[in-house]
C-alpha positions in Angstrom: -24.6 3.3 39.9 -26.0 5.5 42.4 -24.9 4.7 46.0 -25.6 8.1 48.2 -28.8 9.9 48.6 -26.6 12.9 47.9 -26.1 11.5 44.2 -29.4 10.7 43.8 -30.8 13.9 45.1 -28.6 16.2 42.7 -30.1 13.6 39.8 -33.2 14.3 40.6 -32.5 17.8 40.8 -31.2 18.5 37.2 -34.0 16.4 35.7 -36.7 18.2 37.9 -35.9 21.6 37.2 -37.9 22.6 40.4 -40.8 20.7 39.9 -41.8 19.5 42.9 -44.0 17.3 42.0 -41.7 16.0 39.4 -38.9 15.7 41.7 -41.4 12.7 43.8 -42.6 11.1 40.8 -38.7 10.4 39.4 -37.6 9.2 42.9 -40.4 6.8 42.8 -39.6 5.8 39.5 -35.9 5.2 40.4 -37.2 2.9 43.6 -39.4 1.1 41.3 -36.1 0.3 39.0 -34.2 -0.7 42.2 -36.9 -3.6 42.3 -37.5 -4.4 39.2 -33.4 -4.7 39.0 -33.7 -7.4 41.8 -36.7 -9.0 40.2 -34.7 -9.4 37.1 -32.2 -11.0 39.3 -34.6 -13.2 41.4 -36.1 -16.7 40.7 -39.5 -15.2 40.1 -38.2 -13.1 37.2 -40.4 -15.4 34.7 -43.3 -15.3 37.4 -43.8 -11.7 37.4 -44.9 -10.0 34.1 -45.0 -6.0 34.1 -48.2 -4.6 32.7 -50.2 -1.4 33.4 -48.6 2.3 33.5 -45.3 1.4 35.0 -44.8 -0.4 31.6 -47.2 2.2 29.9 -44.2 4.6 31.2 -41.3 2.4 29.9 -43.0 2.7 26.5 -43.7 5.9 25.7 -41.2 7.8 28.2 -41.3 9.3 31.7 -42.1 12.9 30.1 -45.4 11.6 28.8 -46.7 9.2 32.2 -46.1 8.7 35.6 -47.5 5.9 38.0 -47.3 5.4 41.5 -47.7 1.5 41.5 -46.1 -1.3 40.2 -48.9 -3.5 38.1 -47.6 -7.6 38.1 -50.1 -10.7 36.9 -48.4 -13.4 38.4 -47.3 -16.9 36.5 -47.5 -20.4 38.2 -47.3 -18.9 41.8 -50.3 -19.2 44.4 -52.0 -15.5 44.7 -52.2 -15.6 48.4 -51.2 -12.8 51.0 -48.9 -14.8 52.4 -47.0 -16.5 49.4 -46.9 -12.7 47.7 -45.5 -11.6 51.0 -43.1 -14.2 50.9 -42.4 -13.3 47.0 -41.7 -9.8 47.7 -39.5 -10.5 51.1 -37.4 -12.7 48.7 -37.0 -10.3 46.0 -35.4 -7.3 48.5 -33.5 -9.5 49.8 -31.1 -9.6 47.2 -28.3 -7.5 47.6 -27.2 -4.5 44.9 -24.5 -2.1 45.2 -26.8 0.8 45.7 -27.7 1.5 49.1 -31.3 0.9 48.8 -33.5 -1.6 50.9 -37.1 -2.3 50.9 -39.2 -3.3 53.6 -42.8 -4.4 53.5 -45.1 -2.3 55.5 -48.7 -4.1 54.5 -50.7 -6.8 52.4 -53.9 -6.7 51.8 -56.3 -8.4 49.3 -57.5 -5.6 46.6 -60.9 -5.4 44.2 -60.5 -2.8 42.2 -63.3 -1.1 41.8 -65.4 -4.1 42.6 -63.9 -6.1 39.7 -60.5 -7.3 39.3 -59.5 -9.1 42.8 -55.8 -8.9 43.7 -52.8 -8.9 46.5 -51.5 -5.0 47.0 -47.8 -5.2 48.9 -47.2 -1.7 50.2 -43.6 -0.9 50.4 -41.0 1.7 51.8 -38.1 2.2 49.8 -35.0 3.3 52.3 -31.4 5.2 50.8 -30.5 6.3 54.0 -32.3 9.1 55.0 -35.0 9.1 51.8 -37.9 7.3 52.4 -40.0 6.6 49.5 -43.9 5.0 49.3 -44.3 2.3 46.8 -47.5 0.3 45.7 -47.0 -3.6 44.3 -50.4 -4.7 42.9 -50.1 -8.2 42.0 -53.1 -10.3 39.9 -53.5 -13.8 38.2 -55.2 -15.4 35.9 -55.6 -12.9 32.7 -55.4 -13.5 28.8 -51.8 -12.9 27.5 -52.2 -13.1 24.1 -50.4 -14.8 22.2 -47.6 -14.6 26.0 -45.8 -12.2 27.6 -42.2 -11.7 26.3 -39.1 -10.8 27.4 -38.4 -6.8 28.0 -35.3 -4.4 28.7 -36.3 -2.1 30.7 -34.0 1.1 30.5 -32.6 2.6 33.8 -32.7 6.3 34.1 -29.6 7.0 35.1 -27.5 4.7 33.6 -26.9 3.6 30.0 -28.1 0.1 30.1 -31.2 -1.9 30.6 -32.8 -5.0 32.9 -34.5 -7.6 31.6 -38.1 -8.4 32.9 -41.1 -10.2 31.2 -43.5 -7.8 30.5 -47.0 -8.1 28.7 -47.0 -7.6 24.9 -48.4 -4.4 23.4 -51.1 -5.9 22.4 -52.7 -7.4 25.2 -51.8 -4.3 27.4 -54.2 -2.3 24.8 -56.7 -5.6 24.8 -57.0 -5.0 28.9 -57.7 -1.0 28.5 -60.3 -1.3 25.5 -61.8 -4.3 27.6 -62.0 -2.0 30.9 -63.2 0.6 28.6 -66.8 -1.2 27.5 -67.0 -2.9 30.7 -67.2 0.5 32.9 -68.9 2.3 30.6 -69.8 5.7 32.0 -69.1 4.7 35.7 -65.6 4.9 34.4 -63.7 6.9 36.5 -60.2 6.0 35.5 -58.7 8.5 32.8 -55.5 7.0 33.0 -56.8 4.1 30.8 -58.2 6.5 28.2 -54.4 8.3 27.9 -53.1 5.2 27.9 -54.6 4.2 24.5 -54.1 7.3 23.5 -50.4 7.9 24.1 -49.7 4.3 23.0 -51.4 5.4 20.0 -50.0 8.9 18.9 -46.0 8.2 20.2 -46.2 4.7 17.9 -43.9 4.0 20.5 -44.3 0.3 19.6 -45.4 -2.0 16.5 -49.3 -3.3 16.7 -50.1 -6.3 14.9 -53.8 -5.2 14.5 -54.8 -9.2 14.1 -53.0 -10.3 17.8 -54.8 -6.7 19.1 -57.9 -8.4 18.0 -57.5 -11.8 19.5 -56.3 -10.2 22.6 -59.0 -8.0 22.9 -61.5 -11.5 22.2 -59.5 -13.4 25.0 -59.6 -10.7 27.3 -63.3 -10.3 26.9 -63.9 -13.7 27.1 -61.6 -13.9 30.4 -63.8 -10.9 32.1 -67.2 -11.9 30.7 -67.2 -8.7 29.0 -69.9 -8.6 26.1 -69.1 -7.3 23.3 -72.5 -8.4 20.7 -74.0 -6.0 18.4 -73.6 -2.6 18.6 -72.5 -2.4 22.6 -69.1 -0.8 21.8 -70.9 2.1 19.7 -73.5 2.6 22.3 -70.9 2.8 24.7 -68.7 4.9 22.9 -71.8 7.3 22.5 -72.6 7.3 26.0 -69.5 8.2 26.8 -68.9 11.0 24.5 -72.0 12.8 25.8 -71.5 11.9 29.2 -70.4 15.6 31.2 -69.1 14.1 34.4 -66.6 11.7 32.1 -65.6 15.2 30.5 -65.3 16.8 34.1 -62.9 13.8 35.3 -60.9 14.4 31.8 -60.3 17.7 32.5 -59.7 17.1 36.6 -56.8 14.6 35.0 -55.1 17.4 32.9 -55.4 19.7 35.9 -53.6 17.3 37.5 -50.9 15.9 35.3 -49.5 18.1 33.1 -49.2 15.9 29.9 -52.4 15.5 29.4 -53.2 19.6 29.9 -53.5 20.1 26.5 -55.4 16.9 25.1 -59.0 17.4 24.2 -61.7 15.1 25.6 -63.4 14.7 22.2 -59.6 13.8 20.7 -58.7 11.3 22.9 -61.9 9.3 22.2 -61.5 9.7 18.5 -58.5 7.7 19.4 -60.4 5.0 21.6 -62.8 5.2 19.0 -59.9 4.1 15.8 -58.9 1.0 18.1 -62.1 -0.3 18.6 -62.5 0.5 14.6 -59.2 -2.2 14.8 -60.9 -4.9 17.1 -64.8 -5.3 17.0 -64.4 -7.0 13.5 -63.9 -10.1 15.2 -66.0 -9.3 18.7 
């Protein structure tokens, strides 16, 4: 286990290869194991369940995503400021043998993007002099379908795993599709659209197209999303010949470089196959 910054610096060092930016997103991925070690360790571990890119990540491997915050829907716990706060304070308390501590800088209520309400915890992960920014986005309330499950989550730098719960494939697809239609061409976040994508071309897990379907009916259902007739092909059409969703695509490649090389019009023929999978029963 890692117990100096000087360790984890030369770590992050041979794996960055000089990428700067690189180098920042594996230190905040090695903060977010440091929680999710004492969350495994915690008496919320069945509470919190993983979803979103950090899990995206665990999937398919750091090479092909990064994330900067750490997506939760909470179980059986009250989704207030101040029991999350409480949550979080509990969770870095517990003591590891690696140097790291966490301290909570703000909480704030979240709607993301008008839509989704939620708690955001902003945190500073401390290994003596390295300071790293970290993002906790906790929300209740959503369609697992059929339930989470249990998931090892591998370390970086060590050969072994910790086990979290974590949504199912499934319904982690079911929420992206679902955000998908529901946006439409306001849609400004590409990271959904790689998401499906990269879930889809690694095979980086097993899809049972039936639960995909149900999930993606419950997860409607939950969000009030309609999904009658022909709305997912008009949708899919709009965006295909939408210029400012293909100007945000290509801003995203600029910007991260696994997606550089991915085609706009590929990656929907992609979205386009999984809602090929789920509007059968819509």
């Amino acid at each position: 286990m890692i117990r100096t910054a000087q360790q984890l610096k030369g770590k992050i060092r041979n794996l960055s290869m000089g990428d700067s930016a690189k180098a920042q997103m594996l230190m905040r991925t090695y903060a977010t194991e440091r929680f999710l070690e004492r969350l495994s360790l915690s008496p919320y571990r069945e509470n919190l369940i993983l979803k979103g890119g950090t899990l995206v990540a665990a999937l398919v491997g750091l090479e092909a995503r990064s994330t900067m915050d750490v997506d939760t829907t909470i179980k059986s716990l009250p989704l207030t400021k101040e029991d999350i706060r409480a949550v979080v304070d509990e969770i870095c308390a517990i003591s590891l043998d690696d140097s790291m501590a966490f301290e909570i800088e703000k909480v704030e209520t979240i709607m993301d993007d008008d839509e989704y309400p939620g708690i955001r915890v902003y945190l500073q992960a401390t290994l003596e002099r390295i300071r790293i920014p970290m993002k906790l986005d906790f929300s209740t309330d959503e369609a697992i379908t059929p339930s989470e499950l249990r998931f090892e989550y591998r370390l970086m730098f060590e050969n072994r795993s910790v086990a979290i719960m974590a949504y199912n494939a499934e319904t982690l697809i079911a929420e992206k599709l679902e955000t998908v239609v529901a946006r439409g061409v306001a849609n400004t976040r590409m990271r959904d659209f790689y998401d499906l994508f990269v879930l889809e071309k690694t095979k980086s897990v097993p899809i049972d197209e039936a639960v995909l379907r149900q999930a993606f009916v419950n997860t409607c259902g939950k969000r009030g999303t309609s999904v009658a007739g022909d709305r997912i092909d008009v949708i899919v059409r709009e965006i295909r010949s939408s210029r400012e969703m293909s100007s945000l695509w290509q801003a995203y490649g600029a910007r991260f470089s696994y997606a550089s090389c991915l085609s706009w019009p590929a990656v929907l023929d992609v979205i386009e196959g999984f809602f090929g999978k789920v509007k059968v029963c819509s």
